[in-house]
Backbone bond lengths (Angstrom), bond angles and torsions (degrees), N, CA, C in turn:
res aa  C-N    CA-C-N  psi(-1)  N-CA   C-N-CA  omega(-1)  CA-C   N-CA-C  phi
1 X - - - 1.450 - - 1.535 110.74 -
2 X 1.312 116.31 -38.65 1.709 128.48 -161.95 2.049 77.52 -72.72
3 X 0.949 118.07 -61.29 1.725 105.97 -161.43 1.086 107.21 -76.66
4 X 0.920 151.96 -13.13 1.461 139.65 147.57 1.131 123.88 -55.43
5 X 0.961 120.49 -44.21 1.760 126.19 169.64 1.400 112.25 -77.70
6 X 1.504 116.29 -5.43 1.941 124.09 163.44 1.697 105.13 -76.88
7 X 1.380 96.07 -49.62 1.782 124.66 -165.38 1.795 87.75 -54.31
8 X 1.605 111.34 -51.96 1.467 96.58 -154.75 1.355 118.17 -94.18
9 X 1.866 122.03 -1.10 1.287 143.39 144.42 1.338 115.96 -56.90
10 X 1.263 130.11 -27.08 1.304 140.74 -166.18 1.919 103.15 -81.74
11 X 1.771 83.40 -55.72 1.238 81.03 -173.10 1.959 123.59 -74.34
12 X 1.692 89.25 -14.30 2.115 81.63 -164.97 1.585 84.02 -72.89
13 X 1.416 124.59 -50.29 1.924 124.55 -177.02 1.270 90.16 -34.46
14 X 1.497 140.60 -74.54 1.551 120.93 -144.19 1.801 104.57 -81.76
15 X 1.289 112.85 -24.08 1.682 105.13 167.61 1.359 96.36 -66.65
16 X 1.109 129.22 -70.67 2.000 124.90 -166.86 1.761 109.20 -28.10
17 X 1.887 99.78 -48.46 1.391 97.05 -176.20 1.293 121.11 -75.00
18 X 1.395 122.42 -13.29 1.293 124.93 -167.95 2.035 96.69 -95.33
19 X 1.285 112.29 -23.43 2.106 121.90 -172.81 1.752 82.13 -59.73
20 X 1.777 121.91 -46.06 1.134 111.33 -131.28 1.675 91.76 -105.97
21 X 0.798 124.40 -36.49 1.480 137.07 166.40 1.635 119.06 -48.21
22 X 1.461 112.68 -37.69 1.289 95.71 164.39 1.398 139.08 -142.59
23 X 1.510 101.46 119.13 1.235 128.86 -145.26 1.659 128.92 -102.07
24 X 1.358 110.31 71.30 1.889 112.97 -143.22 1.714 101.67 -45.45
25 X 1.566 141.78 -26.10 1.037 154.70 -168.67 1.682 105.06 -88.59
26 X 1.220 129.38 -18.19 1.576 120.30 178.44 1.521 108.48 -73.66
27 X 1.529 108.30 139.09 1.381 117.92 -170.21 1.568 129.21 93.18
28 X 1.835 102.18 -34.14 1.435 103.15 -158.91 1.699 103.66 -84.68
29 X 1.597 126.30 157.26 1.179 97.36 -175.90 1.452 99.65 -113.85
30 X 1.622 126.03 175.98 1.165 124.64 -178.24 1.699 122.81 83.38
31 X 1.545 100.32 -4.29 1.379 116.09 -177.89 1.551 108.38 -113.57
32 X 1.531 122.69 104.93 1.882 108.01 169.77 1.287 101.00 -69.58
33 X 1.734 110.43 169.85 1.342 128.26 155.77 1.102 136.70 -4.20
34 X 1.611 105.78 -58.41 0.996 122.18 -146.69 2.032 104.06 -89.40
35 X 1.718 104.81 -1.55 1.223 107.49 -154.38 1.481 154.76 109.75
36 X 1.936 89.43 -42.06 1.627 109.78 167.51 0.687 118.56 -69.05
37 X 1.377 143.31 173.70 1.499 156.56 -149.89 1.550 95.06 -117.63
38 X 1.327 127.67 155.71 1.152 124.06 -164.27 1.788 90.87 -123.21
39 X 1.066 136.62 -123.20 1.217 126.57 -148.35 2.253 88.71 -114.35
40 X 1.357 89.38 -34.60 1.873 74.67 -176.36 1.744 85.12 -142.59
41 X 1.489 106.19 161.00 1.417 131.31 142.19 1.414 113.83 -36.45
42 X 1.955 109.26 137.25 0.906 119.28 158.96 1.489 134.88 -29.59
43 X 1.596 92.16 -51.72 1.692 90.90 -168.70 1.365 101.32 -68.88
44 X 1.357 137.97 -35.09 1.340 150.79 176.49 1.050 97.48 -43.06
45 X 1.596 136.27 -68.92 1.655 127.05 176.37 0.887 128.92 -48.40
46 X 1.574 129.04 -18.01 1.380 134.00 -168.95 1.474 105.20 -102.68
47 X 1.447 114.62 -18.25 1.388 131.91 175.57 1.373 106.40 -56.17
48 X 1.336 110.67 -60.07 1.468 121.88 -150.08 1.618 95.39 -97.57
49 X 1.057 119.01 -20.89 1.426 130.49 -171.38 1.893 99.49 -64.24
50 X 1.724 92.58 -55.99 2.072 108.72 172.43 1.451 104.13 -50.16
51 X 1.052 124.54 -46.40 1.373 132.38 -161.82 1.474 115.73 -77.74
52 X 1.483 125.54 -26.26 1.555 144.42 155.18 1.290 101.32 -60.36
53 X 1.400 127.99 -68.37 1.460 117.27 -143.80 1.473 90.00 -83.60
54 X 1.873 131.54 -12.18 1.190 118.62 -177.73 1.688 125.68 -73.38
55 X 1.650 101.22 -27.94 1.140 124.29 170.11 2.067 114.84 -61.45
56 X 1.205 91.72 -65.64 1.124 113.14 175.46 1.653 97.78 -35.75
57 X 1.243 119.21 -85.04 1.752 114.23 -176.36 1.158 109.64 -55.79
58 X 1.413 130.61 -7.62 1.605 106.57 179.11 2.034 96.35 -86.01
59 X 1.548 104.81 -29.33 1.468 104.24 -179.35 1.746 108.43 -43.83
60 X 1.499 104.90 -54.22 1.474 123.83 -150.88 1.818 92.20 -70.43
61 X 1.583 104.49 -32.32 1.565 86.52 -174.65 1.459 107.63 -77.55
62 X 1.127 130.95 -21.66 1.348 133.31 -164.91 1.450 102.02 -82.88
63 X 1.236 144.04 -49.17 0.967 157.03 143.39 2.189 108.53 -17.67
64 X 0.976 107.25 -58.97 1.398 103.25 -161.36 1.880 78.31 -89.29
65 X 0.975 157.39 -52.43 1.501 145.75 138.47 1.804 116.52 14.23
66 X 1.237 87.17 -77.01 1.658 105.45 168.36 1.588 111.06 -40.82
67 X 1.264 112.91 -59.71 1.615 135.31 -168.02 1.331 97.47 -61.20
68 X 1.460 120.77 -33.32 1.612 128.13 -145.59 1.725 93.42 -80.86
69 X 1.366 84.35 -62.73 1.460 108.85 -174.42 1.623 107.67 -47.95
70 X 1.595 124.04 -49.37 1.288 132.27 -151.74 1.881 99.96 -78.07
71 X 1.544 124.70 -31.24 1.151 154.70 168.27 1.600 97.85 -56.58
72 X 1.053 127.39 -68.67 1.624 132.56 -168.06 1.385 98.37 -64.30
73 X 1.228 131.35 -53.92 1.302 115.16 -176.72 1.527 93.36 125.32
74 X 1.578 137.40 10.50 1.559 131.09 -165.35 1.275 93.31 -119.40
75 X 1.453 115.28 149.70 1.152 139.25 165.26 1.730 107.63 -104.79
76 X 1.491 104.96 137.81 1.718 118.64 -177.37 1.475 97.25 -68.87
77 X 1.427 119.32 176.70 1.374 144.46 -169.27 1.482 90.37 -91.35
């Protein structure tokens, strides 16, 4: 009687860990919890996401450009 009632604790813990463990929505972005779609597609976030950080470094190079230039003593065309 005592191992059967070990056997069947054993088993709901490793189903519970396995309900909670796998989760088709962890990681992906643009997807809540719940499944629904949030305002755009993944690839759409990753789209616009490339397109931020591409901007962004062209800012930062232009910027340290500016600095480069202002340091040397040259003025741009």
């Amino acid at each position: 009687m005592v191992v059967n009632s070990k056997r069947n604790i054993v088993f709901t813990l490793t189903l519970l860990l396995f309900c909670f463990a796998c989760n088709p929505y962890k990681g992906s972005k643009g997807v809540n919890p719940k499944g629904m779609k949030v305002n755009k597609a993944p690839s759409q976030e990753l789209k616009e996401d490339y397109k931020k950080a591409s901007k962004k470094m062209q800012r930062k190079y232009k910027r340290s450009m500016k600095k480069r230039l202002k340091r040397m003593g040259t003025k741009p065309d």
